[in-house]
Every structure is written in C-alpha cells, then in structure tokens.
C-alpha positions in Angstrom: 74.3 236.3 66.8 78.2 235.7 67.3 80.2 233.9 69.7 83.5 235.2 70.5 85.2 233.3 68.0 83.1 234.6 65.4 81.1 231.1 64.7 77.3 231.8 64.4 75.0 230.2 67.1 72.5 228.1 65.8 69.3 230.1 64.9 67.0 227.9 66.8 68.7 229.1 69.8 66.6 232.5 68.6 63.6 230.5 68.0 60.5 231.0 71.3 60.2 227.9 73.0 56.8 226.4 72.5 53.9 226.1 75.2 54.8 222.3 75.6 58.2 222.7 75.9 58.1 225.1 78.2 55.4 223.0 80.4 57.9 220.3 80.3 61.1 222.2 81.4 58.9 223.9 84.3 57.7 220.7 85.0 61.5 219.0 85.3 62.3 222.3 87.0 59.7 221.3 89.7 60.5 217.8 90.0 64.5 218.7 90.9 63.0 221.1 93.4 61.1 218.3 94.9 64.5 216.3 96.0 64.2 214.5 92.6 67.5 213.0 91.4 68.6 215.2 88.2 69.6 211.4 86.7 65.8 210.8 87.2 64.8 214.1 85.9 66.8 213.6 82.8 66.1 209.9 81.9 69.4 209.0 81.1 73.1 209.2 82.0 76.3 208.9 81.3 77.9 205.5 82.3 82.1 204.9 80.9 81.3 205.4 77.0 77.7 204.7 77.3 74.4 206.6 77.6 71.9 204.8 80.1 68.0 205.3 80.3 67.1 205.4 84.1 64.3 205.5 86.1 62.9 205.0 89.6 63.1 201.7 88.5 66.9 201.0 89.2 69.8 202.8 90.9 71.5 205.6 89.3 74.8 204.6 87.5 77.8 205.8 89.6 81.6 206.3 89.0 82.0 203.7 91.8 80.4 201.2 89.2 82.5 202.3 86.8 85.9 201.2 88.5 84.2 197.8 89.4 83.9 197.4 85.1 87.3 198.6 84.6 88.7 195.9 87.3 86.2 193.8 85.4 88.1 194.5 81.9 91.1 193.7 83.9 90.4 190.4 85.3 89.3 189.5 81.9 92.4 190.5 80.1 94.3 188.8 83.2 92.5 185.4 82.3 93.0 185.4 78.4 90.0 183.2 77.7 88.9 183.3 74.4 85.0 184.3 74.1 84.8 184.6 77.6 81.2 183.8 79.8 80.4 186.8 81.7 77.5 187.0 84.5 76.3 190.4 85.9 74.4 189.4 89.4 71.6 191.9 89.8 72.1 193.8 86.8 69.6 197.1 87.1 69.8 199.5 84.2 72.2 196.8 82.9 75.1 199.6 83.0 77.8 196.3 84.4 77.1 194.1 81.8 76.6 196.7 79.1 79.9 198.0 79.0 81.6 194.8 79.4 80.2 193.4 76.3 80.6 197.1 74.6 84.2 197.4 75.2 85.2 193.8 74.8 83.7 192.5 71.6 84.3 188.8 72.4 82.4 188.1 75.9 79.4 186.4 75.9 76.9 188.2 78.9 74.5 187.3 80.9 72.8 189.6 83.0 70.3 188.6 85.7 67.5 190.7 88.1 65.0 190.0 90.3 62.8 193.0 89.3 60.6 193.4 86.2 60.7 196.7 86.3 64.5 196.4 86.1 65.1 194.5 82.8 62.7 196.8 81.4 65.1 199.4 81.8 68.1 197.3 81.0 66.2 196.0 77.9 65.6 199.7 76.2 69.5 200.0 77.0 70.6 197.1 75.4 68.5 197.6 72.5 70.3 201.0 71.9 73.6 199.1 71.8 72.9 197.9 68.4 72.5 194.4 67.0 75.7 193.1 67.4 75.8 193.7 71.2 72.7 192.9 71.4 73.3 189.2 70.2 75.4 188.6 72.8 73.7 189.9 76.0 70.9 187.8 77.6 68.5 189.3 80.1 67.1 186.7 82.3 64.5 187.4 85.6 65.4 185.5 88.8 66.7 185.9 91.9 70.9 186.0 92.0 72.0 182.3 90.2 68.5 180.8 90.3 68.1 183.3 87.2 70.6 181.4 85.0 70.1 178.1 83.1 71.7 174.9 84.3 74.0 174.9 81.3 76.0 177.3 82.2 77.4 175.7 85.4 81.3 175.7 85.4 81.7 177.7 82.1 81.6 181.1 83.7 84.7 183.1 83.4 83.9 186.0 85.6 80.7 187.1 87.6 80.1 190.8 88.5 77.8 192.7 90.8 77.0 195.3 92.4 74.6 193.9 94.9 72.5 195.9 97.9 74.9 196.5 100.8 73.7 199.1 102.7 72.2 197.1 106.0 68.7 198.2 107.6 70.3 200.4 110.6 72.5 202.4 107.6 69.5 203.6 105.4 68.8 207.2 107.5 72.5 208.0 107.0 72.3 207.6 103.1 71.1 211.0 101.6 67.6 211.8 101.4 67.8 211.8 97.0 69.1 208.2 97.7 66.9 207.1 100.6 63.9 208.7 99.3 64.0 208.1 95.8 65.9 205.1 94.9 64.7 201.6 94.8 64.8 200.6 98.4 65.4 196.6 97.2 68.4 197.6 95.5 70.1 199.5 98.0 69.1 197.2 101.7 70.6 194.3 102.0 69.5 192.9 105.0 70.0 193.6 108.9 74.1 193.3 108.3 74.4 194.2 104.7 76.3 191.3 103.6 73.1 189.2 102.8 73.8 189.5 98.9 77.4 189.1 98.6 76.9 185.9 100.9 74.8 184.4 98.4 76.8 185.6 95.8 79.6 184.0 96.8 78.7 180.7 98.6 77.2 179.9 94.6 80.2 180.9 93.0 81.5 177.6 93.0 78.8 175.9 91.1 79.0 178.4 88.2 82.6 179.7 87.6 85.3 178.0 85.6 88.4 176.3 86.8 90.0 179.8 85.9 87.8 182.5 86.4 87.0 185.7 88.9 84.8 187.4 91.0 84.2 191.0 91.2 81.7 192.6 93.6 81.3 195.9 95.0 80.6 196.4 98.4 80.9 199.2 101.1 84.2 200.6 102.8 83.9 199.3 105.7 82.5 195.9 104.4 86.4 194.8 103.1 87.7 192.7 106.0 83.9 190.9 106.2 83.6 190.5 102.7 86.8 189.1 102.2 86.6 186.9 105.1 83.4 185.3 103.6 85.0 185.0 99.9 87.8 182.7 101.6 85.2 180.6 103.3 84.1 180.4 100.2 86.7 178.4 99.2 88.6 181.4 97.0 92.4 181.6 97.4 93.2 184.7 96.4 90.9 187.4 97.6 92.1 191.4 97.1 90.4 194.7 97.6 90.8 197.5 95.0 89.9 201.1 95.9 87.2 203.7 94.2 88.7 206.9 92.7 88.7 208.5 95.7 90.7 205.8 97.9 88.1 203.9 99.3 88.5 200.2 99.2 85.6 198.9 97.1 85.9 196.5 94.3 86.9 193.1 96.3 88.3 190.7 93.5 88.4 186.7 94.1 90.1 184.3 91.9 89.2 181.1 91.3 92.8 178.7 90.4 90.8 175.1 90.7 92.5 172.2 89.0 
C-alpha cells in the first residue's frame, strides 16, 4: 500500500492486531467513555520538550504550567547566577522542576511533595531524563519547606510552584474529568484557596537568596490577593504575568535584600 506521495506505509500497519492488543485498546476505549482523562488513559504527556508519565497520582501537565517554566527560565536568565539553586514546591509528576533543569544545564533542583504516590511518578520521570539530569534533581517527601534540609536556607535562587488554588466552594464548577478524577489534595486549597501560596510565601524569606525570585501560579481572580500577601511578605517587587490566553496567572516576586 501507497500514500499519495508514493512512500510505502509500513507493513505492520497490514499486520491483524493481536487478541491482547485489541483487549487493551477496547479496554482504553472504555475507560475515556467512562469520563477518564485521555492524559490518564495514555500514561504519559507531552509537557514543553518533555514526555511525562501520569497517573491518578498527580495532576495532568497543562500549558498553564508551561508559561509558569518559561517565566521561570526568565527569572533565571534575569538573575545571572551561576549554578543556580532551584526549588519546585509541590512538585507532582515533577513536570516544573524537570524542565527547568532539562533546558538549563547549570541549575541545581530540588523538588519537594507531600504525597508518596507523587514522587513515585516524578521519580520514573526523572529517571527517563538521563543521568546527567538526573544528578542534579533531588526528590525529597515533606510538606512545602519542611521537605528541604536546613542547608539550603538563604542559597535559593528561585522557588516555583504550582500549588492547589482552587477553594472548597469552587470544586462543583471545575469540570467533572478534573473534579472527578484528579487528585482532590492537589487541586483544594482550603476554604479561600490561598492556603498554599500563604505558606509558600510567608517561608520564602528563610530560604531564598539575597537575589532571587518567586514564581507561583495561581487562579485569575486570585492576582490582587495573591499579590497583596507576596508584599506582606516582605517582597518589593511583585508582578502578574498572563497564560496564553490572557489570563493573569504566573505572579512573580523578587527578592532585592542587601
């Protein structure tokens, strides 16, 4: 068999499919009719220049997340610190911290969660980085900055999160395939959905350098709140950047101590 540019289709593509792989692809088949996310269906997805195992496990990797890495990149490139200390707050399928140290070959990354089940999935993703990402990406369990050792305290050039900021009163007007299939920790804050980025932010303090950033996603309607709280916080320069379809964001805090 031909295409139309006269190249010849493989000849598996002529082969029957076998009674297990047809039992598989009815059975993927009936999970996406189910509600199923196709991400979960598939096991993987496609995150910037990366292909991420999910699961159940963690939240599905979104082109939100991927303008929060790009300001990310930016910050970094903005701060020219050599070998740069990185720290991705609730990390999930580790899709933050993962790029960052696969598109800028210097940084040093930490990436922290709460959930077991998580690093799991972040762990089977870093391992398919290769070994030269891999030595420089640290998976620790904890809960936000309790995860990270003492030693790092003051040395961190930039933290980055995407934390739960959907509050408890917002959860029946997220879509069923989110509501009902995604990890219900990593999506709920709390009652106002700022519970996470408070904590975030009121320990920035104790962890980031004297010139250093802090880049968090939160919800839409979250930017005046958020960046309110980042200015308590003691942060002097505090900015919102907007999603690829306008919506601010990515808030961005900078850190100028002395």
């Amino acid at each position: 068999m031909e295409d139309s540019s006269g190249g010849a289709w493989p000849a598996v593509l002529d082969e029957r499919a076998t009674a297990r792989g047809g039992n598989v692809f009815l059975s993927m088949v009936g999970r996406r009719q189910a509600g199923e996310p196709v991400q979960y269906v598939l096991r993987h997805w496609a995150f910037r220049r990366l292909d991420l195992m999910v699961d159940s496990r963690v939240l599905i990797p979104r082109p939100e997340t991927e303008v929060v890495v790009e300001v990310a990149l930016e910050e970094l490139r903005r701060l020219r610190a050599a070998g740069p200390v990185v720290v991705d707050l609730g990390t999930g399928s580790g899709a933050i911290a993962l790029s960052i140290a696969s598109e800028r070959g210097d940084t040093q990354a930490w990436a922290t969660d709460i959930a077991e089940g998580a690093l799991a999935v972040a762990s089977a993703n870093l391992a398919g980085l290769g070994a030269q990402a891999v030595g420089r990406v640290r998976l620790v369990q904890g809960s936000w900055w309790e995860a990270l050792p003492d030693g790092l305290r003051h040395t961190v050039s930039l933290v980055v999160a995407n934390p739960p900021y959907v509050a408890e009163g917002e959860l029946a007007q997220l879509p069923l395939e989110v509501s009902s299939w995604e990890p219900r920790e990593a999506l709920i804050a709390g009652p106002t959905g700022l519970e996470a980025f408070e904590v975030i932010v009121g320990g920035a303090s104790e962890w980031l350098a004297e010139r250093s950033a802090l880049v968090v996603e939160i919800a839409p309607h979250q930017a005046g709140a958020a960046s309110a709280l980042a200015l308590r916080a003691g942060f002097g320069d505090v900015t919102v950047r907007p999603d690829l379809a306008g919506r601010e964001r990515v808030l961005v805090a900078r850190a100028e101590r002395t």
